[in-house]
C-alpha positions in Angstrom: 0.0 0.0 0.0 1.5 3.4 -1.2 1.4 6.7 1.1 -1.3 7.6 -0.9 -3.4 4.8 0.0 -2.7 5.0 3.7 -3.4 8.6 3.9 -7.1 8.0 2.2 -8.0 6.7 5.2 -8.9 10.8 6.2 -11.9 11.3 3.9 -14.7 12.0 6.3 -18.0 10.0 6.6 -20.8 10.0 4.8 -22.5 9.1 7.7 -21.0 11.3 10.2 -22.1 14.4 7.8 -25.1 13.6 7.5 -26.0 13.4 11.6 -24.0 16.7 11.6 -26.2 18.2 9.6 -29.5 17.1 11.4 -27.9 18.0 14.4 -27.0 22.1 12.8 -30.6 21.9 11.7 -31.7 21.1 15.1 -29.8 23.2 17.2 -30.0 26.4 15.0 -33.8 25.6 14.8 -33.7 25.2 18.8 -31.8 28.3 19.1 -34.6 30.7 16.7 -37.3 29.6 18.4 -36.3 30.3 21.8 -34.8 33.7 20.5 -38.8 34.5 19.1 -39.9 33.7 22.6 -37.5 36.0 24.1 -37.6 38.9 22.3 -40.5 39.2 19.4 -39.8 40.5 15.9 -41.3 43.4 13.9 -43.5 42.5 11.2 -41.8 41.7 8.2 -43.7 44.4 5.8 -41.8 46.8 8.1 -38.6 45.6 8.2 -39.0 45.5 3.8 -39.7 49.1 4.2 -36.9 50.4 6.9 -34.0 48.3 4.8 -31.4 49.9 3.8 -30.3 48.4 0.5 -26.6 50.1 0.0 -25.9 48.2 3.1 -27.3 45.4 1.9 -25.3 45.2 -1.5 -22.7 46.4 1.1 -22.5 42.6 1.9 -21.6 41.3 -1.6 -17.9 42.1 -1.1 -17.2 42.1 2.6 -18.8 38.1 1.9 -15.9 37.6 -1.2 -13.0 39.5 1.5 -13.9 36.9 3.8 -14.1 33.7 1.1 -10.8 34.9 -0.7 -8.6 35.9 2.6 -10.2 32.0 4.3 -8.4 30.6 0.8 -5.6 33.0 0.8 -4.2 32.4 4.3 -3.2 28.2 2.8 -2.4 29.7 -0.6 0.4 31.9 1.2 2.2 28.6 2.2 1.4 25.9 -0.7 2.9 28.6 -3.4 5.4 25.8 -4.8 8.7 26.9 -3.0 8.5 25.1 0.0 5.5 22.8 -0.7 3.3 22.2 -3.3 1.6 24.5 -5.1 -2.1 25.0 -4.7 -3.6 27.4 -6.5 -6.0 30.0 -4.4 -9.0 29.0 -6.0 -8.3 25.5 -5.0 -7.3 26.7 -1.3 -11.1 28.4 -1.3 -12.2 24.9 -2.1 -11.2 23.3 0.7 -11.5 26.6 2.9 -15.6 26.2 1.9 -15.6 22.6 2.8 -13.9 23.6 6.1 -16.6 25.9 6.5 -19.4 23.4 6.2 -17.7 20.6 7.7 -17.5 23.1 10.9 -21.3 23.9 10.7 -22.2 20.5 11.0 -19.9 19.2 13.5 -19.3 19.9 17.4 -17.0 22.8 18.0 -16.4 25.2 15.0 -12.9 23.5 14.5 -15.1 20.6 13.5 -14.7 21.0 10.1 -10.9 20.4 9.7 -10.8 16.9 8.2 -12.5 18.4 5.3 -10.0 20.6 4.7 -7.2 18.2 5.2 -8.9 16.0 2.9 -9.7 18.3 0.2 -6.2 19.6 0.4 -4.5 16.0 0.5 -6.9 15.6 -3.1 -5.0 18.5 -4.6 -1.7 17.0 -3.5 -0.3 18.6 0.0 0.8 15.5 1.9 -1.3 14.8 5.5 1.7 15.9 7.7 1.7 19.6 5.4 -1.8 20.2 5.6 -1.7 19.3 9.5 1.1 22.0 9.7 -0.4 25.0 7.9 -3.8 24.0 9.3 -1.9 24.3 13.0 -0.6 27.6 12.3 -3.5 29.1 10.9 -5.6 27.9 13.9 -2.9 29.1 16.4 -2.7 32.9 14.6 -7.0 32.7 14.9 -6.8 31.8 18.5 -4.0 34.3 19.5 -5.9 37.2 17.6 -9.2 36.3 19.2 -7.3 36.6 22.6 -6.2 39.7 21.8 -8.5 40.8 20.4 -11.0 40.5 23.5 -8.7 41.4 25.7 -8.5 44.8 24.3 -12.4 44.5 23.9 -13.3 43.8 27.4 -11.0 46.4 28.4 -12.0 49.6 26.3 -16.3 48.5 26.4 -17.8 50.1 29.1 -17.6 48.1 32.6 -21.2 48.7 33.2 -22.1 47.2 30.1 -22.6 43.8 31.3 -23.9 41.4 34.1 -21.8 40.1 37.0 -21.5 36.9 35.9 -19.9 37.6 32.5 -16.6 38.3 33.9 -16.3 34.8 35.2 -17.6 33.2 31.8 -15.0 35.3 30.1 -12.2 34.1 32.6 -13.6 30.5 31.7 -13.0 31.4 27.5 -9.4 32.5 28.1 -8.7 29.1 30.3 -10.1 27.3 27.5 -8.9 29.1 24.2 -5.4 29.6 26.3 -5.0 25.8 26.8 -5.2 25.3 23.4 -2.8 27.9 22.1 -0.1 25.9 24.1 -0.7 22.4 23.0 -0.5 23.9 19.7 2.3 26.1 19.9 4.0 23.0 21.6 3.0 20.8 19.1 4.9 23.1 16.4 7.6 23.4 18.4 7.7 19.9 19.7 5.6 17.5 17.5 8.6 14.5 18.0 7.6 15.0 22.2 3.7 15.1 20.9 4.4 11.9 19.6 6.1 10.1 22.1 3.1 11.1 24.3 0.5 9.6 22.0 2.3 6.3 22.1 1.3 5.1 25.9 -2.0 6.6 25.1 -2.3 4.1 22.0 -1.1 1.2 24.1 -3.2 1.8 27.0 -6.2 0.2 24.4 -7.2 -3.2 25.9 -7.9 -4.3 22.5 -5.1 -7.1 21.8 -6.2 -9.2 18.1 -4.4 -9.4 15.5 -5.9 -7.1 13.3 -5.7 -4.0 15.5 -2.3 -5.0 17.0 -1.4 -4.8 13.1 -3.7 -1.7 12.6 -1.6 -0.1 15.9 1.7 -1.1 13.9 0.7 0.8 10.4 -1.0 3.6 12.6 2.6 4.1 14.6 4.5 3.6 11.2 2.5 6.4 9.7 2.3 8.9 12.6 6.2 8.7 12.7 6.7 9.4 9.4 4.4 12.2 9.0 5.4 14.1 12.2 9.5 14.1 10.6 7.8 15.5 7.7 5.5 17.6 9.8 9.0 18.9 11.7 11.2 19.1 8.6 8.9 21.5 6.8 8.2 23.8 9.6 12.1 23.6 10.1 12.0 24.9 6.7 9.4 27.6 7.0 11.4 29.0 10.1 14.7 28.9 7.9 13.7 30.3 4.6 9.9 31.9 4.9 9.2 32.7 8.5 8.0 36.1 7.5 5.3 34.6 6.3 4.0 33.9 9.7 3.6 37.2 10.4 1.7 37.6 7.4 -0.7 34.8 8.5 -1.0 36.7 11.7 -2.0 39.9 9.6 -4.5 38.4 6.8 -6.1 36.5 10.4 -6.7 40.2 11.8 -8.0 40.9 8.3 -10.1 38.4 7.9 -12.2 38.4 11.5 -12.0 42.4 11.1 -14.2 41.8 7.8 -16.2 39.6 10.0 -16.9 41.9 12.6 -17.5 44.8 9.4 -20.1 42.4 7.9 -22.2 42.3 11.6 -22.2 46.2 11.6 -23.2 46.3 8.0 -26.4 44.0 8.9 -27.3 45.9 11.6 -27.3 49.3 9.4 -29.2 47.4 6.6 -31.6 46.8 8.9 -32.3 50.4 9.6 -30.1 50.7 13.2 -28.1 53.4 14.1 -25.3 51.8 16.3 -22.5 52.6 17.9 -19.6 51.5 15.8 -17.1 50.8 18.7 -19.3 49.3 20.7 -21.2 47.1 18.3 -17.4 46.0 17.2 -16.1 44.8 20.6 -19.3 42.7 21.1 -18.8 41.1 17.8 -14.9 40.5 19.3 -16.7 38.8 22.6 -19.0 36.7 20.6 -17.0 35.1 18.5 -14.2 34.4 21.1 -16.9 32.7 23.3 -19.0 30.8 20.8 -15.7 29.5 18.8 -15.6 26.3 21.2 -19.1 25.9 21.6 -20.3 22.1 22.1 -22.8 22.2 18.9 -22.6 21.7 15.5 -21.1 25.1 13.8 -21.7 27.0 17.2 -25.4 26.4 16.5 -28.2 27.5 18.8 -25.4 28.8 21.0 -24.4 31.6 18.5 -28.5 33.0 18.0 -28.8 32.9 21.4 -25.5 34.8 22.3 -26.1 37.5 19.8 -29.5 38.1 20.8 -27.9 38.4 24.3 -25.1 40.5 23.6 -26.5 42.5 20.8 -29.2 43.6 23.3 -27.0 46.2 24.3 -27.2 48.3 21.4 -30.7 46.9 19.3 -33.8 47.6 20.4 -35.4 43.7 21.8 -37.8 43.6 18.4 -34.9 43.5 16.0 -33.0 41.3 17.7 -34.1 38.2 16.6 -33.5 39.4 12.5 -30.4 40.5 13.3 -29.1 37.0 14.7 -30.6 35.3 12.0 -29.5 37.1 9.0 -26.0 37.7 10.5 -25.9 33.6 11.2 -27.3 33.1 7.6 -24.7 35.6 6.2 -21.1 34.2 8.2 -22.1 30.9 8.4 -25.1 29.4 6.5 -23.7 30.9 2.9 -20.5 29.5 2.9 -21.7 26.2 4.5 -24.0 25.9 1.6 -21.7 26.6 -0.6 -18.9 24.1 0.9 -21.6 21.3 1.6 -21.8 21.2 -2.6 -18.2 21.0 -3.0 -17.2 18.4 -0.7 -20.1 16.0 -1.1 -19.6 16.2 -4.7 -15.8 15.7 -4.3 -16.7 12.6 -1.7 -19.0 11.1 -4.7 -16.4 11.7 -7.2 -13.5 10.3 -4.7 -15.9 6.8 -4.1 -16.3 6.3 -8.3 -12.0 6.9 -8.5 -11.4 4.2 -5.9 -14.3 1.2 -7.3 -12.9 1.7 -11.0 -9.3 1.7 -9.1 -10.4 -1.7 -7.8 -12.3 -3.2 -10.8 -9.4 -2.2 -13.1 -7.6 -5.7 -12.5 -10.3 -7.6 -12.9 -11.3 -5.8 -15.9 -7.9 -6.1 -17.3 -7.7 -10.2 -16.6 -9.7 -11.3 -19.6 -7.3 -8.8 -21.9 -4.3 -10.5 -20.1 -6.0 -13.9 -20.9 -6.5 -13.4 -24.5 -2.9 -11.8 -25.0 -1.5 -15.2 -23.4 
């Protein structure tokens, strides 16, 4: 079995995508209705008539900022010097299948086996994809700290409840374990290994098949981390300015973000405050980012109807979360959910005529004999 075949073993399930997808519908179905309990919504006659439609077409490009920096930040890294080239419209690819992937998944970093796997298709080996993937997620998780730090520290004090200050504490503990284990695992993935080791044989599990299964599993996992390590060796020796880039188009991008909740809220007729409305955006999507459903789902209505209750009046509330979710989230998920189930469908027809091909050629082999 080649590398290649080995590292197909990524390509998510069919199955798995398809409770994840339920589950979104559920939870973001869950998370509307209680919002409409909470605070009712105008009629929808008047919000047609108080829209404000250059905001609205505002949206167009803010939403193709956000799709091309999402693409951009792996095209930066897979330009061909270092490791394979990927072109940016491919990068977008598997950026949109990350997105959907995410929505329907638990925790928003659900959705990176998509990307992995659409990446590996165009192909980045396993152990690059892990690597950029890493540093991506570390420079989002170290902006979103910084970030709401400097949020929760110019917003006014009186602004929330008393209990938001130890949910906020509870976010950085959270979000701050993580940075660590990554940054240690970029630093250190040969130490990250010999950790996993014990783990795997502390299994109880002692046939044949998965003692052979642990063997392959080891033999790959070692491999890929010295390729993991070698190329971020690399990176460090001959590119490492473009880790500060990374860190730059990663304020870009959630800045867009943050531009395309204001936007909504103006197309919708509000006039808010700008710095305020901004640094609740910041909060938001620091504290929703590791939220136990799929794509943040339920959790995210409900926290923007909470937080942005600050600075909308309670009847536009519930618009606001909904057309903000469908505009972030619900667009690009759409759009991802096409691409990768039609690159999982096109992925199953390679590997059965891969299979059939000997048999197919046999009677050809037969007849030349």
């Amino acid at each position: 079995m080649d590398n290649r075949s080995a590292e197909a073993n990524i390509l998510p399930s069919a199955k798995a995508i398809r409770r994840g997808v339920q589950g979104f519908i559920v939870f973001s179905g869950l998370g509307a209705i209680l919002g409409l309990v909470w605070k009712r919504p105008i009629g929808f006659e008047d919000l047609l008539r108080d829209l404000q439609w250059p905001f609205v077409f505002c949206l167009l490009p803010l939403l193709a900022i956000d799709f091309i920096l999402g693409g951009w930040r792996y095209a930066l890294f897979f330009d061909g010097k270092i490791l394979p080239r990927i072109s940016l419209w491919q990068c977008m690819r598997s950026n949109w299948a990350n997105i959907f992937l995410g929505a329907v998944t638990p925790f928003q970093t659900g959705g990176g086996p998509a990307q992995i796997y659409m990446l590996w298709r165009y192909g980045a080996k396993l152990s690059e994809v892990m690597l950029i993937s890493i540093v991506n997620l570390a420079a989002t998780l170290i902006f979103f700290m910084a970030s709401t730090i400097a949020a929760a520290l110019l917003l006014p004090s009186d602004l929330f409840g008393e209990n938001f200050t130890a949910l906020l504490h509870l976010s950085f503990w959270v979000i701050g374990s993580i940075v660590a284990a990554l940054l240690g695992l970029l630093l250190f993935p040969q130490t990250a290994l010999g950790l996993l080791r014990p783990l795997l044989n502390l299994l109880p599990i002692r046939s044949q098949k998965f003692l052979a299964l642990h063997e392959r599993l080891l033999e790959t996992l070692t491999r890929e981390t010295q390729r993991f390590r070698e190329a971020f060796r690399l990176i460090l020796r001959q590119r490492k300015w473009l880790l500060l880039v990374t860190v730059l188009a990663t304020q870009v991008l959630f800045t867009n973000k943050y531009l395309m909740g204001y936007v909504i809220a103006r197309a919708l007729g509000q006039e808010v405050p700008f710095g305020i409305f901004i640094g609740l955006q910041v909060i938001q999507l620091f504290m929703i980012y590791y939220a136990p459903t799929p794509g943040a789902s339920g959790v995210a209505e409900l926290s923007s109807v909470w937080l942005m209750s600050k600075v909308l009046p309670p009847q536009m509330l519930l618009i606001y979360a909904l057309l903000w979710r469908f505009v972030t989230t619900m667009v690009g998920a759409m759009i991802g959910g096409v691409i990768l189930l039609r690159e999982i469908k096109h992925f199953g027809k390679v590997e059965v005529e891969a299979a059939n091909a000997p048999a197919m050629l046999e009677p050809i082999a037969e007849a030349a004999a």
